[in-house]
N, CA, C and O atoms as a GROMACS GRO file, in nm:
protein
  528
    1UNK      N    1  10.720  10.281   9.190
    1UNK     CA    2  10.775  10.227   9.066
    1UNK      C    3  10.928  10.209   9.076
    1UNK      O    4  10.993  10.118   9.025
    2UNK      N    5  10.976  10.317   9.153
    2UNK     CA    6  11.116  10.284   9.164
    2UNK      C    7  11.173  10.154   9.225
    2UNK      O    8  11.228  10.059   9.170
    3UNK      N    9  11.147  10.172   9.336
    3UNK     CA   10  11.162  10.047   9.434
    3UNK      C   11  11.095   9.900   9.364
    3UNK      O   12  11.152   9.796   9.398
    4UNK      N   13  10.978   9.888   9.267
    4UNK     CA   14  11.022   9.772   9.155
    4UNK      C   15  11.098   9.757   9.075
    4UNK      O   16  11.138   9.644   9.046
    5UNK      N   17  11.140   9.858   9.019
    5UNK     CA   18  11.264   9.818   8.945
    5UNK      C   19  11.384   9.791   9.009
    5UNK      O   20  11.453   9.696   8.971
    6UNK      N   21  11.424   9.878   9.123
    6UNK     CA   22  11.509   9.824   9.143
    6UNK      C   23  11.483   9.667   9.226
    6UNK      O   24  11.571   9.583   9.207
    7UNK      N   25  11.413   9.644   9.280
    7UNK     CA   26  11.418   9.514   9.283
    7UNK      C   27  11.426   9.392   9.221
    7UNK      O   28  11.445   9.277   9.261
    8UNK      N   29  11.398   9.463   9.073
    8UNK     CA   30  11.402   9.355   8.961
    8UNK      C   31  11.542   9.382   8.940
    8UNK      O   32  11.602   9.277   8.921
    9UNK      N   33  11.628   9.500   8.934
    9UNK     CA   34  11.709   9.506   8.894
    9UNK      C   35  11.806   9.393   9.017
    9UNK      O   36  11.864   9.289   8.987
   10UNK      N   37  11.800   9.428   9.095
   10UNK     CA   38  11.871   9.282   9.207
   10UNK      C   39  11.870   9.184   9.172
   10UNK      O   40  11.979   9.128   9.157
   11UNK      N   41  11.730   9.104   9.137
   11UNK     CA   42  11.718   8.980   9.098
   11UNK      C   43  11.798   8.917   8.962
   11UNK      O   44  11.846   8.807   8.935
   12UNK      N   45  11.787   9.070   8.879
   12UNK     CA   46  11.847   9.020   8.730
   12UNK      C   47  12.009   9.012   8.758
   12UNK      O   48  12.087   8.917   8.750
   13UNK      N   49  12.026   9.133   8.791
   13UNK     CA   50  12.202   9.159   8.825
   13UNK      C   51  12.272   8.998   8.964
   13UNK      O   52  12.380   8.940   8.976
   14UNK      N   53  12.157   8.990   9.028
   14UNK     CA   54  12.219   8.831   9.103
   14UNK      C   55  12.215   8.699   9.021
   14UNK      O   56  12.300   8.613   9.046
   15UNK      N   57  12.132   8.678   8.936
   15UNK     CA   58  12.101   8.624   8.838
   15UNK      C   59  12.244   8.586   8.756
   15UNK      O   60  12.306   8.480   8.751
   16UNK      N   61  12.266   8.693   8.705
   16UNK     CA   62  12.396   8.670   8.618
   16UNK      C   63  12.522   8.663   8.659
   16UNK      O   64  12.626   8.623   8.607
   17UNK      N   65  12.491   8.714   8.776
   17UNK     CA   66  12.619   8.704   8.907
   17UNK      C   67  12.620   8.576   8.926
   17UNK      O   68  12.706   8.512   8.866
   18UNK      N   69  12.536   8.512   9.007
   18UNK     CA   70  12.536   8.382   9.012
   18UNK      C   71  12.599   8.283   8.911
   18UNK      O   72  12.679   8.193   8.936
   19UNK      N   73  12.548   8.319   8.792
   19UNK     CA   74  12.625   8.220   8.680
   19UNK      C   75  12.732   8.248   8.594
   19UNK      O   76  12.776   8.189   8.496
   20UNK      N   77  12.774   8.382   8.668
   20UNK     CA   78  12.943   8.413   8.632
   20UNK      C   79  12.998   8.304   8.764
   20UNK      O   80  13.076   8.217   8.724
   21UNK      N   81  12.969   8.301   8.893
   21UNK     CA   82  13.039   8.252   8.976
   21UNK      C   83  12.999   8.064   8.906
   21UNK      O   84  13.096   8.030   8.838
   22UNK      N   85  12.950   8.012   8.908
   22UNK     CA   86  12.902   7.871   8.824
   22UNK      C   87  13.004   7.875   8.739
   22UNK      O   88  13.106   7.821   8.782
   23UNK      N   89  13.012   7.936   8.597
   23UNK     CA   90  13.144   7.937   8.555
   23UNK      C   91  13.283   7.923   8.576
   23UNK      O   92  13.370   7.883   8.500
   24UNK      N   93  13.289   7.976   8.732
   24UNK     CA   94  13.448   7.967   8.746
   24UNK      C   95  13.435   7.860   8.860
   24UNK      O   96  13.540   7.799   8.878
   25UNK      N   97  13.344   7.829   8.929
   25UNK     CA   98  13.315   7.736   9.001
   25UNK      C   99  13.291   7.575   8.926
   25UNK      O  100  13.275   7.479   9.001
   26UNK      N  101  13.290   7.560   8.813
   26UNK     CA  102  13.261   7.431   8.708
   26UNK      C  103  13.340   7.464   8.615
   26UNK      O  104  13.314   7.410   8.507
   27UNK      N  105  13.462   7.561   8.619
   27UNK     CA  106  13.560   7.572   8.482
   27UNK      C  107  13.547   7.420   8.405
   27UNK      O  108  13.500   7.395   8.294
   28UNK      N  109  13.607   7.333   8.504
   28UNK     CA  110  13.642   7.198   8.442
   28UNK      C  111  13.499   7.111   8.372
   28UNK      O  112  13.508   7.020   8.289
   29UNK      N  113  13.412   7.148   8.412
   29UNK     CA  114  13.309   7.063   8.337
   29UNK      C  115  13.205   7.131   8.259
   29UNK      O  116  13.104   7.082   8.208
   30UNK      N  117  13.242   7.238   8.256
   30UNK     CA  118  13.204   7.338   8.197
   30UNK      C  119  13.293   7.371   8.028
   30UNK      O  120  13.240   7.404   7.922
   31UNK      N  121  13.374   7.358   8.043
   31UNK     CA  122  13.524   7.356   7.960
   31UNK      C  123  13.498   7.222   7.878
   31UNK      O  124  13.505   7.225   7.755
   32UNK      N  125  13.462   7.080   7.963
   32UNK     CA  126  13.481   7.006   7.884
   32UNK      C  127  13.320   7.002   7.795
   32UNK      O  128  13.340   6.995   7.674
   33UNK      N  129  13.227   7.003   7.819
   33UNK     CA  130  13.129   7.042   7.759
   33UNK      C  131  13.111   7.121   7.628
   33UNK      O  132  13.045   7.115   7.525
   34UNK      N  133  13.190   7.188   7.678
   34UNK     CA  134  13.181   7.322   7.535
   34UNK      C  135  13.256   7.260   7.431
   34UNK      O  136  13.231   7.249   7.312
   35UNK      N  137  13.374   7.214   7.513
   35UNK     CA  138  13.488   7.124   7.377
   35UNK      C  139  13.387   7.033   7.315
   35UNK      O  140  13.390   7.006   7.195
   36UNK      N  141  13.270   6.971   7.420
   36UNK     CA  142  13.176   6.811   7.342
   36UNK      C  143  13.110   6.896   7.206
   36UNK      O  144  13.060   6.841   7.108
   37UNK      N  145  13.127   7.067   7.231
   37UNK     CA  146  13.003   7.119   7.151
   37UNK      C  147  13.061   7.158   7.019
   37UNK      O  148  13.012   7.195   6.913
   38UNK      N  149  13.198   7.135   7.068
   38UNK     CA  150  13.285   7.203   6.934
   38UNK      C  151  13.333   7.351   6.915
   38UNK      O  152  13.372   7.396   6.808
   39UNK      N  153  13.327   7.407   7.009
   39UNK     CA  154  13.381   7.540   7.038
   39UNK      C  155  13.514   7.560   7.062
   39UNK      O  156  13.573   7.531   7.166
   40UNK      N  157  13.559   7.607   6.970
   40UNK     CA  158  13.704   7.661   6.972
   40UNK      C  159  13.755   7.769   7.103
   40UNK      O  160  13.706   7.872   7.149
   41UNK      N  161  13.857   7.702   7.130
   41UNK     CA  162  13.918   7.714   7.291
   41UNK      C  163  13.807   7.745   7.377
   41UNK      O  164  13.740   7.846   7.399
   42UNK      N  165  13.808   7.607   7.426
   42UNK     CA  166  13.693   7.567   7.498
   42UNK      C  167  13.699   7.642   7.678
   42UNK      O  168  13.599   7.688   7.733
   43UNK      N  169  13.819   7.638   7.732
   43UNK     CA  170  13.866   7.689   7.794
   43UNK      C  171  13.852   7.854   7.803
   43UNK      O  172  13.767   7.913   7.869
   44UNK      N  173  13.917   7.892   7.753
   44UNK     CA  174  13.918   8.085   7.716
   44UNK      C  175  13.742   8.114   7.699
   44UNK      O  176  13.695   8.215   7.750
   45UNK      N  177  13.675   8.040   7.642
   45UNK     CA  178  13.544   8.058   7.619
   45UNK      C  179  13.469   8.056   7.709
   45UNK      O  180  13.379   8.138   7.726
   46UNK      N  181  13.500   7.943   7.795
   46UNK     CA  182  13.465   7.954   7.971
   46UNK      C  183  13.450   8.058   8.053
   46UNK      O  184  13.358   8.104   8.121
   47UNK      N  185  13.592   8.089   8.026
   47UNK     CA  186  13.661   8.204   8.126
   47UNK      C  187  13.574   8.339   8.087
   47UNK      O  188  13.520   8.413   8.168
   48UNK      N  189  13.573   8.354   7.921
   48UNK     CA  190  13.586   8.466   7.884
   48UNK      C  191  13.385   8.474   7.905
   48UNK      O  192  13.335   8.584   7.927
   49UNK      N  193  13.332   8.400   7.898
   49UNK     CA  194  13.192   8.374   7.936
   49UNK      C  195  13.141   8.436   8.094
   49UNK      O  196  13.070   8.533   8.119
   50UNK      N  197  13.202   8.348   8.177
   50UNK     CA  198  13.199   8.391   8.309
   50UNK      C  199  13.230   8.550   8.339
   50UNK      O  200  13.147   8.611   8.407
   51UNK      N  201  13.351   8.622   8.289
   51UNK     CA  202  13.406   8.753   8.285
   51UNK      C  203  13.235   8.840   8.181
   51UNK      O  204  13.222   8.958   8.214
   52UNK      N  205  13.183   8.817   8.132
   52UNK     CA  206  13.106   8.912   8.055
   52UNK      C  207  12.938   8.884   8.121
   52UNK      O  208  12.841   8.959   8.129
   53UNK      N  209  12.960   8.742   8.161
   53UNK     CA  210  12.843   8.763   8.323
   53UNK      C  211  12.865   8.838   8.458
   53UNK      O  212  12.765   8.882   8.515
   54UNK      N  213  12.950   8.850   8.497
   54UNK     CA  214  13.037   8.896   8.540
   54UNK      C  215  13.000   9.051   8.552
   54UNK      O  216  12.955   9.110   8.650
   55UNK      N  217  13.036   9.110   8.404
   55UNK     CA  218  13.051   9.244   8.428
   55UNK      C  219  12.880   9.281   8.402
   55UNK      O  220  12.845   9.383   8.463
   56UNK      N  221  12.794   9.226   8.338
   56UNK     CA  222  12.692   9.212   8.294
   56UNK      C  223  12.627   9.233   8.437
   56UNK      O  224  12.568   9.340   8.454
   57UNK      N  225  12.630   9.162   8.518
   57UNK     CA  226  12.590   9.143   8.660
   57UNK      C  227  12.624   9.236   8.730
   57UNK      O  228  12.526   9.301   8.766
   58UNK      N  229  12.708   9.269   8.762
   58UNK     CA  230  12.740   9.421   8.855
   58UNK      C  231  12.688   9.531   8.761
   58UNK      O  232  12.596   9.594   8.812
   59UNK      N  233  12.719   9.567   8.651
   59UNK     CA  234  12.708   9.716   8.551
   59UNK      C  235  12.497   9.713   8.618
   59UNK      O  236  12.446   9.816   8.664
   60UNK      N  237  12.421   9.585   8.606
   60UNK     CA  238  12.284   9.572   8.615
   60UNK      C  239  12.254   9.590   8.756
   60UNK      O  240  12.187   9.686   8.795
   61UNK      N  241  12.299   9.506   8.830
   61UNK     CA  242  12.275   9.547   8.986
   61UNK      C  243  12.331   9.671   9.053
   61UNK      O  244  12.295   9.704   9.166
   62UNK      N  245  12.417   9.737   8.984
   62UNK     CA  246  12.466   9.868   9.049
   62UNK      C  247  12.394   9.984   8.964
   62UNK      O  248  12.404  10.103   8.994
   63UNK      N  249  12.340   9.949   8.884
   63UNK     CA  250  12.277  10.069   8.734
   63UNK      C  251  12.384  10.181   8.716
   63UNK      O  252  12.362  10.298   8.684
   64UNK      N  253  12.552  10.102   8.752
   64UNK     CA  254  12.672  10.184   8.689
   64UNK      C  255  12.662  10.128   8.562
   64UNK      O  256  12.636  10.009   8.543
   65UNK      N  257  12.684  10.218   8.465
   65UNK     CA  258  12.705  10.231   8.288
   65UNK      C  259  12.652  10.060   8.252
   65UNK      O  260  12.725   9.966   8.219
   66UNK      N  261  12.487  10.062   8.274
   66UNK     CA  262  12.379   9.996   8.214
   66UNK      C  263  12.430   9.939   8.075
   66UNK      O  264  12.453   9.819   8.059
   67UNK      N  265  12.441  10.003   8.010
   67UNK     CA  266  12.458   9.998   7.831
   67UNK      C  267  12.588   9.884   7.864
   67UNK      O  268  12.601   9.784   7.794
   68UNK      N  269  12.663   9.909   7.956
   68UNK     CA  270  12.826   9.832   7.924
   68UNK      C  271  12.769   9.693   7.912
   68UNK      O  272  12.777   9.614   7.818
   69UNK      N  273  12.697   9.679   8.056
   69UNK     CA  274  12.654   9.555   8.091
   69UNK      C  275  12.547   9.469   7.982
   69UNK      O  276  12.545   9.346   7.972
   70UNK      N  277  12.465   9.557   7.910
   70UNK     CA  278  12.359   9.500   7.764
   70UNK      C  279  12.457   9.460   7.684
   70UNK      O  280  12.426   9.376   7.599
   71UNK      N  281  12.587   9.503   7.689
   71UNK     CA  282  12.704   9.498   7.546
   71UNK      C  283  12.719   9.330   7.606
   71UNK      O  284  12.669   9.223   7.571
   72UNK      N  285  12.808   9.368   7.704
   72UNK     CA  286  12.833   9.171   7.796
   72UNK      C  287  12.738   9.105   7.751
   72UNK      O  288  12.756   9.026   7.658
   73UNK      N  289  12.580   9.131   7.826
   73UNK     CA  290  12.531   9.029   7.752
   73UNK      C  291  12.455   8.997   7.636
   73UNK      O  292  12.364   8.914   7.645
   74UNK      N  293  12.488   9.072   7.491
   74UNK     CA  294  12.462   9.040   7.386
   74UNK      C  295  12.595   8.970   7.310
   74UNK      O  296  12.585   8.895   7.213
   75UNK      N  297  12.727   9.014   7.377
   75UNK     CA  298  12.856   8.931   7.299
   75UNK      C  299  12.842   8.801   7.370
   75UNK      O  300  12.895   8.708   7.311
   76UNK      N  301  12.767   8.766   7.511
   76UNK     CA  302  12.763   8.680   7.562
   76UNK      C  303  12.652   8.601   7.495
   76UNK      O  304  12.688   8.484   7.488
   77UNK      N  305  12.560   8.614   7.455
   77UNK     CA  306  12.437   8.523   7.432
   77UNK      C  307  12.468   8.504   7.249
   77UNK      O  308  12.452   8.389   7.208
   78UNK      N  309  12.498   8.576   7.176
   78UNK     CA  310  12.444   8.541   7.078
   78UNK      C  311  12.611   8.395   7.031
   78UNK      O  312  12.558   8.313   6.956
   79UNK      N  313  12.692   8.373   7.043
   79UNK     CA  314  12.768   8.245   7.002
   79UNK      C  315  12.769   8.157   7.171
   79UNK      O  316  12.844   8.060   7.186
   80UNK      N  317  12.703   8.192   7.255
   80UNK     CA  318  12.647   8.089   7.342
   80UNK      C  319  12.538   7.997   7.245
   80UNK      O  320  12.536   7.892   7.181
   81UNK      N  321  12.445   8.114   7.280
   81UNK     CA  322  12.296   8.088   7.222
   81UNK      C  323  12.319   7.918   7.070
   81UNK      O  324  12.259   7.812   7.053
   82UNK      N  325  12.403   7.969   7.021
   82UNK     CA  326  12.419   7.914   6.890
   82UNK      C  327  12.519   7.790   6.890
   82UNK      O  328  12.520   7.680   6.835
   83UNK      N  329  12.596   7.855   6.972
   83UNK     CA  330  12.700   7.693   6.966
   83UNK      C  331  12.670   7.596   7.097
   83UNK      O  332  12.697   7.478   7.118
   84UNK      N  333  12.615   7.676   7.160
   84UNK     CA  334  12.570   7.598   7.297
   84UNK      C  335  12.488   7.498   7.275
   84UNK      O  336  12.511   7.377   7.269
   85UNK      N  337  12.342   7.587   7.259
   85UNK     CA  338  12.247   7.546   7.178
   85UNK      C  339  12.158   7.541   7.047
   85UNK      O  340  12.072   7.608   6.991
   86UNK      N  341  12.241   7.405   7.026
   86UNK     CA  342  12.190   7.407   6.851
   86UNK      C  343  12.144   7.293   6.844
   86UNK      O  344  12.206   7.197   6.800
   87UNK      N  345  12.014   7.290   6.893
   87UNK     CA  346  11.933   7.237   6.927
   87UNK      C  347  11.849   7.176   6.787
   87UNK      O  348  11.772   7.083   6.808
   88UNK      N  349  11.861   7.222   6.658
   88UNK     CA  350  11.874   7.164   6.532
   88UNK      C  351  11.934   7.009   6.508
   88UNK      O  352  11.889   6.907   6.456
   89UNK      N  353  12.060   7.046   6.577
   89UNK     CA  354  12.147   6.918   6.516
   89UNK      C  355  12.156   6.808   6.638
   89UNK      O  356  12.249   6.728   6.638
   90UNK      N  357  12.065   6.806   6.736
   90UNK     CA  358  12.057   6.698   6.851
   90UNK      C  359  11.943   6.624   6.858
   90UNK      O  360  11.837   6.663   6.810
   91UNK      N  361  11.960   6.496   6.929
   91UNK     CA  362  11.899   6.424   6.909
   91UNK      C  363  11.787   6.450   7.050
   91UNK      O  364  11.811   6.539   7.132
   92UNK      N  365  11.678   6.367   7.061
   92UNK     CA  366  11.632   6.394   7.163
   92UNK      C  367  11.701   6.307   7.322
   92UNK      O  368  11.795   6.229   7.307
   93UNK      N  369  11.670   6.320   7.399
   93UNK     CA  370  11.625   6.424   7.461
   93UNK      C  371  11.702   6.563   7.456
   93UNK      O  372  11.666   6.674   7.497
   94UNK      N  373  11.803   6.528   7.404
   94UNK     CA  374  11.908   6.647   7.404
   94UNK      C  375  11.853   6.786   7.330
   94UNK      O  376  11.877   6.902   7.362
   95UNK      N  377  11.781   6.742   7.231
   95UNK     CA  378  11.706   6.843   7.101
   95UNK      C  379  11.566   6.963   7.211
   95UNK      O  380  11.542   7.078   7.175
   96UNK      N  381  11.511   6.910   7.316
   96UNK     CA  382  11.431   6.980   7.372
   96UNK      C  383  11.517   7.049   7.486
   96UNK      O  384  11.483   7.165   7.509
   97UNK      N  385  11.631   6.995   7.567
   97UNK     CA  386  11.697   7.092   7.677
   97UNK      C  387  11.734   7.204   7.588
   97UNK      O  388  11.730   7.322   7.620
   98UNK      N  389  11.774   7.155   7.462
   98UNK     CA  390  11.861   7.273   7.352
   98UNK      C  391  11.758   7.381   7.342
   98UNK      O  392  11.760   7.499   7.375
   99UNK      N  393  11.650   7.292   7.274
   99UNK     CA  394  11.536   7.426   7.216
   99UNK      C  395  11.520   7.499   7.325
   99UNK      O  396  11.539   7.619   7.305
  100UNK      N  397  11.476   7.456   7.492
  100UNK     CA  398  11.424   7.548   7.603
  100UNK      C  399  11.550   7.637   7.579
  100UNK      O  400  11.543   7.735   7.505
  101UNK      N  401  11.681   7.597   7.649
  101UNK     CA  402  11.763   7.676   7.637
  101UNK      C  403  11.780   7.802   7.540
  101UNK      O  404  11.819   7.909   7.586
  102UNK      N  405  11.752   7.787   7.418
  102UNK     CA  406  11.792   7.857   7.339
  102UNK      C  407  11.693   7.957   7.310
  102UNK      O  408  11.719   8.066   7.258
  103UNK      N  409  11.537   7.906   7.356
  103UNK     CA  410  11.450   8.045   7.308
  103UNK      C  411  11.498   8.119   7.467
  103UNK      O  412  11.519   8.240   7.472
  104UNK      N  413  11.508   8.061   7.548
  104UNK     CA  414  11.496   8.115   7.716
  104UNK      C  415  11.650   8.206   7.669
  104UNK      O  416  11.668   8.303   7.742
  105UNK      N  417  11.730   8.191   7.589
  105UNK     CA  418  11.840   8.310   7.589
  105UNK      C  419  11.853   8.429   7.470
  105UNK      O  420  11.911   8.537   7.461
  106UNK      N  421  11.772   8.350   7.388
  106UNK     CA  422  11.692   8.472   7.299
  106UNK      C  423  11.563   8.568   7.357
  106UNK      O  424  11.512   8.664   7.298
  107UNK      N  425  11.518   8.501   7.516
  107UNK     CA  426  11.447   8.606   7.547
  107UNK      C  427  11.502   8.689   7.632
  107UNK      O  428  11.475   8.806   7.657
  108UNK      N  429  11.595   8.605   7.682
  108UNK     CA  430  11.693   8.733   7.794
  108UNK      C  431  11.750   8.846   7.744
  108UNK      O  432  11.743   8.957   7.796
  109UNK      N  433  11.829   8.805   7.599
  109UNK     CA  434  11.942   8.899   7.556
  109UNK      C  435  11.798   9.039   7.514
  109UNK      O  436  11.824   9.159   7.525
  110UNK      N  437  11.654   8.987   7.467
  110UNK     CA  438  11.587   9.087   7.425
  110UNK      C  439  11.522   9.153   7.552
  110UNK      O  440  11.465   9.261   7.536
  111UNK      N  441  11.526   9.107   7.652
  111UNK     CA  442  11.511   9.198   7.753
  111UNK      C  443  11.597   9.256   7.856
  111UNK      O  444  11.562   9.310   7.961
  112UNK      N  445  11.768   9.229   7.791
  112UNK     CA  446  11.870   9.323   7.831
  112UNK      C  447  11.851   9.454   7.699
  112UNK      O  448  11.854   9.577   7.704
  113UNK      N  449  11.835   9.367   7.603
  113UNK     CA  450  11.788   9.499   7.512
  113UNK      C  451  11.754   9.656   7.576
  113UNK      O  452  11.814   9.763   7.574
  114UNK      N  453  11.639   9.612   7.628
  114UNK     CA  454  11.521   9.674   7.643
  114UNK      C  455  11.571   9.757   7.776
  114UNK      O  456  11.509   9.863   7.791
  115UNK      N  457  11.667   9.731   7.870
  115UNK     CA  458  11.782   9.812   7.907
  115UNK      C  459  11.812   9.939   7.909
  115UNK      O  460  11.824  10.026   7.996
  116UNK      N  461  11.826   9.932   7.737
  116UNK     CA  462  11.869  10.005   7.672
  116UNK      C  463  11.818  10.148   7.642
  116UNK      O  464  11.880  10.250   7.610
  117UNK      N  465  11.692  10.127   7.661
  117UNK     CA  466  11.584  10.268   7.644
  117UNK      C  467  11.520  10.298   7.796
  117UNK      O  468  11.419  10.367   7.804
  118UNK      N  469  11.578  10.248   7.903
  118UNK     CA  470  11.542  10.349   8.014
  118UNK      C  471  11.649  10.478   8.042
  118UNK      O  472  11.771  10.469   8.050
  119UNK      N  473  11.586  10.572   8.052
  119UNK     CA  474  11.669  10.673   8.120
  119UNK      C  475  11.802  10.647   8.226
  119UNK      O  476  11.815  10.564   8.316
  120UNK      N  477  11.880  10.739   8.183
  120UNK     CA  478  11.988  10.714   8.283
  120UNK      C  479  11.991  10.845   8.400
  120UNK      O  480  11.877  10.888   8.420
  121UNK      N  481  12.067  10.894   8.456
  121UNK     CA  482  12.060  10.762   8.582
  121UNK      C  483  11.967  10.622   8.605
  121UNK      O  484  11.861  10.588   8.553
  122UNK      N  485  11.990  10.604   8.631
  122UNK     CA  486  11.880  10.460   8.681
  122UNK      C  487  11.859  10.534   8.875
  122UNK      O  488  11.927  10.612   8.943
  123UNK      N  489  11.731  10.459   8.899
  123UNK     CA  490  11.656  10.483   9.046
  123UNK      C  491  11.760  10.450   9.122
  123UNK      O  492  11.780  10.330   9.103
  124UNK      N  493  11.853  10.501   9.213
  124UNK     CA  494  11.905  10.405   9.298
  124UNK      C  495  12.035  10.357   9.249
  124UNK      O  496  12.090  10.252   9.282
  125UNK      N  497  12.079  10.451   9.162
  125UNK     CA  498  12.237  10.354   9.097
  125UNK      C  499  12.318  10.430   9.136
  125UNK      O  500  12.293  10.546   9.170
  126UNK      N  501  12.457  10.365   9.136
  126UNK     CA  502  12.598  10.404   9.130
  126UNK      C  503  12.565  10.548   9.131
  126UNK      O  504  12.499  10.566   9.029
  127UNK      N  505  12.576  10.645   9.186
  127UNK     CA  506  12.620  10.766   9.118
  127UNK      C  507  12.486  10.867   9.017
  127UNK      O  508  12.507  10.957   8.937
  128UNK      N  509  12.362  10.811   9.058
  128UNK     CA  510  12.205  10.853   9.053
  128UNK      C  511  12.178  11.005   9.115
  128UNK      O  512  12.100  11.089   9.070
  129UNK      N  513  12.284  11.019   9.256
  129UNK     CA  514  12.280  11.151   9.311
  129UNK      C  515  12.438  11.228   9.297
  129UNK      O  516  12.546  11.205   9.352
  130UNK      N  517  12.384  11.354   9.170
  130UNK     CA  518  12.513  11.450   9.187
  130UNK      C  519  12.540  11.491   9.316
  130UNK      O  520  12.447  11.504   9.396
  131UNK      N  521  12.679  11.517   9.354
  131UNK     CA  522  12.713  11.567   9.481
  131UNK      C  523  12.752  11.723   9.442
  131UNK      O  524  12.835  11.734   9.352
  132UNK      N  525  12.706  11.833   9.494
  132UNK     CA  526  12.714  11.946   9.449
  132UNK      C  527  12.797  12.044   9.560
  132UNK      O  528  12.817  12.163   9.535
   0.00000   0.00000   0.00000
C-alpha cells in the first residue's frame, strides 16, 4: 500500500510541477490570455499561479508539510477555476473546453482535499524517519 501511494504521490506532485514549469515557460501567452479573461494583473496572476503549483508540487511529491501544499492548491484553483473558467458566459466551442476544465479542477482541488486526512508522516516523505 505504501509503495502505491507513493507512486501516486509522484505522479500528482510531477503533475503540478509540470504546470508550474508551463507557467513560467508560456508567461507571455499565458499572461495574455488571462488579461482576454479579465483578470486583474494578468501578469502577477501568472507568476503568482505558477509559484503555488510550484510549492503545491514539491510539499506533494516530497510528503514535506502536505497541508502547505492542499493550501497552494485550493488558493490556486478556486479564482482559477472561476475566472479562468466561466464557462457560463462563453460561447461554444469555447463553453465546453470551459465546462471540462472547470469540473476537471473542481475535482482536483477535492482530491487535494482529501490530502488532508491522511496521517502524517506520509510513507516515504521528507523526514518520515526520526533520527535518534
Amino acid at each position: 500500500m505504501s509503495i502505491g501511494f507513493l507512486m501516486g504521490r509522484i505522479l500528482v506532485g510531477a503533475f503540478y510541477l509540470y504546470h508550474a514549469l508551463h507557467h513560467f515557460l508560456s508567461y507571455s501567452m499565458l499572461t495574455e490570455y488571462a488579461k482576454s479573461k479579465g483578470v486583474p494583473l494578468p501578469g502577477v496572476a501568472v507568476a503568482g499561479a505558477g509559484i503555488l503549483l510550484f510549492v503545491a508540487g514539491v510539499t506533494i511529491l516530497l510528503g514535506w508539510h502536505p497541508e502547505l501544499g492542499v493550501a497552494s492548491l485550493v488558493v490556486f484553483f478556486i479564482p482559477v477555476t472561476f475566472l479562468m473558467h466561466n464557462f457560463w458566459a462563453e460561447a461554444q466551442p469555447q463553453k465546453t473546453a470551459d465546462l471540462v476544465n472547470f469540473t476537471k479542477n473542481i475535482a482536483l482541488m477535492g482530491s487535494a482535499l482529501m490530502f488532508l486526512k491522511i496521517s502524517k508522516p506520509w510513507p516515504f516523505s521528507l523526514g518520515s524517519k526520526k533520527e535518534k
